[in-house]
N, C-alpha and C positions, 0 to 999 in steps of 0.2 A: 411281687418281685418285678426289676425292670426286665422290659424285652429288649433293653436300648443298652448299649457300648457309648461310651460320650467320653473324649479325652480330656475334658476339664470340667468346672463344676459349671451346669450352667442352671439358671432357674426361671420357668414361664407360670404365668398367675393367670386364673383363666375364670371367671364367674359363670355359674351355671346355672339357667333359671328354670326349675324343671316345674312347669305346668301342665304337661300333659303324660298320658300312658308310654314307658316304657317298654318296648316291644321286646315280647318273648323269644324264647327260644325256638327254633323251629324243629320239626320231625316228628313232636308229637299232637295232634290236632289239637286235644286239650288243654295244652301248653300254650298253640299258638294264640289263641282266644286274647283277647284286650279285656284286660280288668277294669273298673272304675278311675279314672283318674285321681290323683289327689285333691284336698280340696282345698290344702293352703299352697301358695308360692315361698318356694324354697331356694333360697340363695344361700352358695358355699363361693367359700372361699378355696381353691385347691393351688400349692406352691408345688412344685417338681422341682427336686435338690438331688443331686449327684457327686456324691464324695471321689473325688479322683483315684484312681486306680494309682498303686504305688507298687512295682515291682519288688517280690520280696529280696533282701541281702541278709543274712546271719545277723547282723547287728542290731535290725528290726526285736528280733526277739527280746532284748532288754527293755523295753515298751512295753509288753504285755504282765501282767499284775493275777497273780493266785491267791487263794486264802492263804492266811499264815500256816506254815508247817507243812506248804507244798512248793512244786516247784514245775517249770514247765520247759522241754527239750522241745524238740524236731526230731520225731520217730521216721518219719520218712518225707522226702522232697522231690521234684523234676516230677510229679506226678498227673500231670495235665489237670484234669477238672472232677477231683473224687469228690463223689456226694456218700451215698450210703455205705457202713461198716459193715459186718460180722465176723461174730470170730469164727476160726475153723480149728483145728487141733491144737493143743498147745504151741507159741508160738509164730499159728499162721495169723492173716489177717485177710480179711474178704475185700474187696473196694471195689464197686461200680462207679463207673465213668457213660454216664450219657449221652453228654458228645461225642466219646469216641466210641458207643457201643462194646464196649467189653467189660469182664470183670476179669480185677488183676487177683492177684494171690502174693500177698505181702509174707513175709517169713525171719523171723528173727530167730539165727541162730545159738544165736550166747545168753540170750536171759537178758541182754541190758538195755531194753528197749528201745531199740534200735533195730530198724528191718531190714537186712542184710542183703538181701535178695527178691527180687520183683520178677513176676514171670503172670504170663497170660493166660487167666484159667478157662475164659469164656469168651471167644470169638462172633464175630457176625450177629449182635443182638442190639439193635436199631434202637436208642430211649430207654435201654434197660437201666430200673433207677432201685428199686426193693428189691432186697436178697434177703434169704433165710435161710438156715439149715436145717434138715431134719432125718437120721435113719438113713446117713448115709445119702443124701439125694442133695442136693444144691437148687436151690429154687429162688428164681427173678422173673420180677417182672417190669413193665412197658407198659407206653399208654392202652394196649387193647389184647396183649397177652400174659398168661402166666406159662411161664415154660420149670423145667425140670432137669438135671444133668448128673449124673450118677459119679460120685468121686471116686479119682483112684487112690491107693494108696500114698503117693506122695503128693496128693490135695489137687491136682489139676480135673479139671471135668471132661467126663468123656461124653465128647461130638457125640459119638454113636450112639450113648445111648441116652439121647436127649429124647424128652417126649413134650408136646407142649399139652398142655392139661387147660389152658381157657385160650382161647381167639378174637373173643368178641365183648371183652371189655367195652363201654360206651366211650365215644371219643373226648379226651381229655379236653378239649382246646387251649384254655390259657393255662389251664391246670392237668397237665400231664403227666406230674411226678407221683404215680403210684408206690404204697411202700406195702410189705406183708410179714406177716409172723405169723407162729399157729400158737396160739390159744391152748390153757388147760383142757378145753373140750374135745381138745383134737380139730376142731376147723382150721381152716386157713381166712383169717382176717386179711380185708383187702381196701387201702382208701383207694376213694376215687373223686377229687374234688370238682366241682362246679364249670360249665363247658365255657364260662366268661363272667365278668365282673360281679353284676347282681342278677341274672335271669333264672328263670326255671328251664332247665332241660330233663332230658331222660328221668327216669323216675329210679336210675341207680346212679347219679349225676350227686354230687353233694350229699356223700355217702359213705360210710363204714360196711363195705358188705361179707359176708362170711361166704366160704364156699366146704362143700364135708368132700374129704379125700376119697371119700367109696363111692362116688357119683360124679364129683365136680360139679354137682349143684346149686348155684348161689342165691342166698337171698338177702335184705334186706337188712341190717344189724341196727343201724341207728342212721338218721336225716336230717336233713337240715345243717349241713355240716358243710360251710362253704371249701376248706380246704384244708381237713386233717393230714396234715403230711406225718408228723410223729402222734406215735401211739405205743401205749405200753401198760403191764397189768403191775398191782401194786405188790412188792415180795410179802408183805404181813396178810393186806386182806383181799388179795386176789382182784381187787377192780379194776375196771380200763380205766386211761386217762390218757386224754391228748389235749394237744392246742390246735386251738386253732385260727386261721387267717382270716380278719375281717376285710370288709372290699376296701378298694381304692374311691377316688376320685369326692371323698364325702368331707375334706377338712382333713387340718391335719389333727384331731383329737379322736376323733370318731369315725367309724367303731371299732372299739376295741378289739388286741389281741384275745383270745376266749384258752382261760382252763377248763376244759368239761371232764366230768364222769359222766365216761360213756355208757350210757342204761338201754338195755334190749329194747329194742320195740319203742324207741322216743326220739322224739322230733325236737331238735334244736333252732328253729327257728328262720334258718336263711333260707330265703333272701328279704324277708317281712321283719324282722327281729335280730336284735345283736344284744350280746352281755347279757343283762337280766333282766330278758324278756322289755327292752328298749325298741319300740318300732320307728322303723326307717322311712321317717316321712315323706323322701324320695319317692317313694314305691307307689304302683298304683295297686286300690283293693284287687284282692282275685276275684277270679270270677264265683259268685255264691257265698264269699265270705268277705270278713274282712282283715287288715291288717293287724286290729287290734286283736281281735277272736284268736288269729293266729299265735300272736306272742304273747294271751293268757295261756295257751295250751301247750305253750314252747318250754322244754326243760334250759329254766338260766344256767349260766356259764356260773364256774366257782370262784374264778379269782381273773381279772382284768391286770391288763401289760396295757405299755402304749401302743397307740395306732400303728401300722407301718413299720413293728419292727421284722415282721416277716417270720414267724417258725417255721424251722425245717424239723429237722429229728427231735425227740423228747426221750428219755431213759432213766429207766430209775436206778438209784445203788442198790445191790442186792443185801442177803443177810450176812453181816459178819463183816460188813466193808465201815470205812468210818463213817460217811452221811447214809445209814441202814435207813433205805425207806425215805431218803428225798430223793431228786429229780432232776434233771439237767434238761436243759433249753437250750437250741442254738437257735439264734437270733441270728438270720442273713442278714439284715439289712434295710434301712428304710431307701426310695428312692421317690415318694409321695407325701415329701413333711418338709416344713421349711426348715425345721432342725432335726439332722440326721438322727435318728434313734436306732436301738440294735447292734450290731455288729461285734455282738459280744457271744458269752454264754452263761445264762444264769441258772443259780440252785433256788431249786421251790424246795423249803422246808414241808415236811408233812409233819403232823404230829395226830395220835389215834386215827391214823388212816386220812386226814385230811390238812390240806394246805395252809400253815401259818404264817408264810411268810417269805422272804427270798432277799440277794444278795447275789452280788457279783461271781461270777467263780473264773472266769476267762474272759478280760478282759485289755483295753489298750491297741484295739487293730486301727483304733482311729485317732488319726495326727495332725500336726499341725494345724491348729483350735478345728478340729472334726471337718477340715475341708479332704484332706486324703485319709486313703486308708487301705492296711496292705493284706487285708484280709476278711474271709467273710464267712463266718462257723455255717457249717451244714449237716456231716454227720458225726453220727456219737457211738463209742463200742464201750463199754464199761464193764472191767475184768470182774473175777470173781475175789479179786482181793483190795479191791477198787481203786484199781488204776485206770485212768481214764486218756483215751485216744480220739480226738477230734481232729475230722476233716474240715480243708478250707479250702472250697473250689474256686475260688478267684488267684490264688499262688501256686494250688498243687504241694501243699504240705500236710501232711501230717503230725500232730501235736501232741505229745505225749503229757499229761498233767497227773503227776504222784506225791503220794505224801514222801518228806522228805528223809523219812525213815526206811522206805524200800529202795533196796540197791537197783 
């Protein structure tokens, strides 16, 4: 994702000749180490394209395009920069805002999705981007904590009895958007992506890490994971799965977006490796090994997207909903491709627990021939009757998409 605001589309071409070591990250000594240089000369081609921001109006919505036999409203709007959903009691609606440090508390009174009322559940929390629920507790997190907030009866979190349960998360850098949920095991799963484009940092840096609630002690869950932002287990056969974000600055084809099944104890391969087990000739060898060695021992990605289209959240339909058991992507947005890709949200078919396929499910945020566009998917809440609620932090709307059978 970009770090850059630009009020019109503009595009710079920039050739990159990389023959020597790219320097690591710093803080951990054997990190810092210079690996082997490469040993061919690598020229990319890299375009930087910026689809112009378009203020949303009501009338935009006739643009955006559903599967047949659904339909797509504005659940809620005026909402500054929402990323992550969850739901809370029947009715409520969770929304973190990390610009503005808080999480709001959306609330539909009548049933017609439509959120009637907005109010402030959680104040003063600097970068708060992952929420969860669990047992009565409200729980988010930030680039370097996990806190907790005991709800009350009418869904608002009490100040008082907040407790923060981690502090020392590794610092995010470019990748700060931490997300969390607890797991059948009862842990609390935690991403944490990569401290900048292609380097090694921290050895919890480019990571899936678990922490167990009777301790708060974290370890290790799965690596190599430049920047799982959405993650989720499958409702039939319980696996994890996310996407994830390949770097920037390599062309605009490579490397790809990554579907992975997340496997205990396995290393996905970045920053040596992308897709299936493809090494990144960019890179210099580490130290002691090599690039290649790395991404034979790397578990490939399942199913490849295009470059740059940016995954934020990922969620599955549960049981008894009508796509039981596929998957939703929201695609932010490219800002590293000569042709804008993303800005949509697509269905990954599953079939016997694995991916066949995919298709549109939310899309049309980009206009007049893909130079503007008045929207940009980030997060996803998906009912138990599968009605489905997407954030778009570039308007501050909320998106309601239902089959057009439920009132």
């Amino acid at each position: 994702m970009s770090p850059f605001s630009i009020p019109e589309i503009m595009k710079y071409t920039t050739i990159f000749y990389l023959t020597a070591a790219i320097l690591l990250a710093k803080g951990n000594p054997a990190h810092s180490q210079k690996g082997i240089p490469p040993k061919d000369v690598v020229k990319i081609n890299t375009t930087t394209t910026y689809a112009q921001h378009v203020d949303f109006t009501p009338d935009l919505v006739k643009n955006l395009k559903v599967p047949a036999g659904w339909e797509v409203s504005i659940a809620a709007s005026g909402l500054g920069k929402p990323r992550m959903l969850f739901f809370g009691k029947p009715g409520e609606l969770y929304v973190t805002r990390r610009d503005a440090g808080d999480i709001l508390l959306l609330t539909d009174k009548n049933g017609d999705h439509k959120y009637d009322e907005v109010k402030t559940a959680v104040t003063d929390f600097k970068g708060v981007h992952g929420i969860t629920i669990k047992e009565g507790w409200l729980y988010g997190c930030n680039n370097n904590e996990v806190r907790r907030y005991k709800l009350k009866p009418d869904g608002s979190a009490d100040s008082d009895a907040r407790e923060i349960l981690i502090n020392d998360l590794p610092s995010g850098g470019q990748h700060s958007n931490r997300t969390i949920d607890f797991g059948a095991d009862g842990l609390l799963y935690i991403t944490v992506g990569s401290v900048c484009n292609d380097c090694v940092g921290d050895k919890e840096t480019a990571t899936i890490l678990t922490a167990d609630p009777k301790t708060w002690k974290r370890a290790i869950y799965a690596s190599g994971l430049r920047n799982t932002i959405g993650f989720d287990w499958h409702p039939q056969t319980g696996e994890l799965w996310g996407v994830d974000n390949g770097s920037d600055f390599k062309g605009d084809t490579w490397p790809p977006e990554e579907l992975n099944r997340l496997v205990k104890n396995t290393d996905y391969g970045f920053p040596f490796a992308y897709g299936k087990r493809e090494v990144d000739k960019t890179r210099e060898d580490p130290v002691g090994t090599t690039k290649e060695d790395i991404a034979k021992a790397s578990e490939p990605s399942v199913m490849e997207f295009p470059a740059h289209s940016a995954p934020i959240d990922f969620k599955f339909f549960g049981a008894g909903t009508p796509f039981s058991g596929d998957a939703l992507v929201c695609w932010h947005g490219s800002w590293n491709a000569t042709n804008v890709v993303g800005y949509k949200v697509e269905r990954i078919a599953f079939k016997n627990g694995q991916p066949s396929g995919s298709q549109d499910f939310l899309s049309g945020f980009l206009i007049n021939n893909n130079k503007e566009r008045f929207g940009r998917p980030s997060g996803l809440a998906i009912a138990n009757d599968g009605i489905v609620y997407i954030s778009d932090d570039a308007n501050g709307i909320i998106y309601c998409v239902k089959p057009t059978s439920k009132k």
